[in-house]
N, C-alpha and C positions, 0 to 999 in steps of 0.2 A: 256246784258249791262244795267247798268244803268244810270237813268234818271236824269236829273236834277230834276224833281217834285219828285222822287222816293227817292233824297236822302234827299229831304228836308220835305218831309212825314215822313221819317222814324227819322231822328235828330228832329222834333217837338214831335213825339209819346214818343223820349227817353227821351227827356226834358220834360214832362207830367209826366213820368216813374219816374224820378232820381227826380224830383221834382227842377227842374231849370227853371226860367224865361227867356224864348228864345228869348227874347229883347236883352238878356245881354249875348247873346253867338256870337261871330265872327264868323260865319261858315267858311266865305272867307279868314278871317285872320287864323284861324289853318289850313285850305287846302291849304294856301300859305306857312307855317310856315313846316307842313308833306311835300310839295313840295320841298324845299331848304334844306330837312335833307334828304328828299331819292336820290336826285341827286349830294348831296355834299359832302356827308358821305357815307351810306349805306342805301338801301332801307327800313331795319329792325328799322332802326333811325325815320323813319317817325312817327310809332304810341307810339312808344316809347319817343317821343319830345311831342307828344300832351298831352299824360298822365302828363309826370314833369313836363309841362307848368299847366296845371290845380289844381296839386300836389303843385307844387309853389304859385300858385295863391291861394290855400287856405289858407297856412304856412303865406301867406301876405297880410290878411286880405279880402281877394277874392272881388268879382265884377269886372265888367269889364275894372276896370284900372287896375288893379292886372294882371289880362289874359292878357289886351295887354300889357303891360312891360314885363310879362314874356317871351309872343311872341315876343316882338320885340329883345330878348335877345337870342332867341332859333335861330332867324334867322339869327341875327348878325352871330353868331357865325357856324351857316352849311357854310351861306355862305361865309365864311374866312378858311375854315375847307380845309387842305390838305395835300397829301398823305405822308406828313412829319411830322401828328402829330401823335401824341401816338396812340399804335395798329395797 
């Protein structure tokens, strides 16, 4: 299982990697945002929201008001998401 220090070791190593300033990453905001799309939608929705969220946040100028509007748009919408909408 993993740790809280283990995952936050390994999302700073990535952000060194990708070349991202991990000041300007929400860890807790997109692990909130994959929580509301795996329990509201589909599990598969979860890394798949955090990618379009980040994918968004570039198309719009990116930094961190970019990521959270995007996040708070991904989440709106899991958590309004039900078994009556498309698919």
């Amino acid at each position: 299982m993993t740790t809280p220090a283990q995952l936050e070791s390994w999302v700073a190593a990535l952000c060194v990697e990708l070349q991202i300033d991990l000041d300007e990453v929400d860890i807790q905001g997109l692990l909130d945002v994959a929580r509301d799309a795996a329990h509201s939608v589909t599990r598969p929705a979860a890394p798949l929201a955090t990618f379009l969220i980040g994918y968004a946040a570039a198309q719009h100028g990116g930094g961190a008001d970019a990521v959270a509007e995007a996040s708070r748009k991904a989440s709106d919408l899991a958590q309004t998401w039900t078994e009556e909408m498309p698919g």
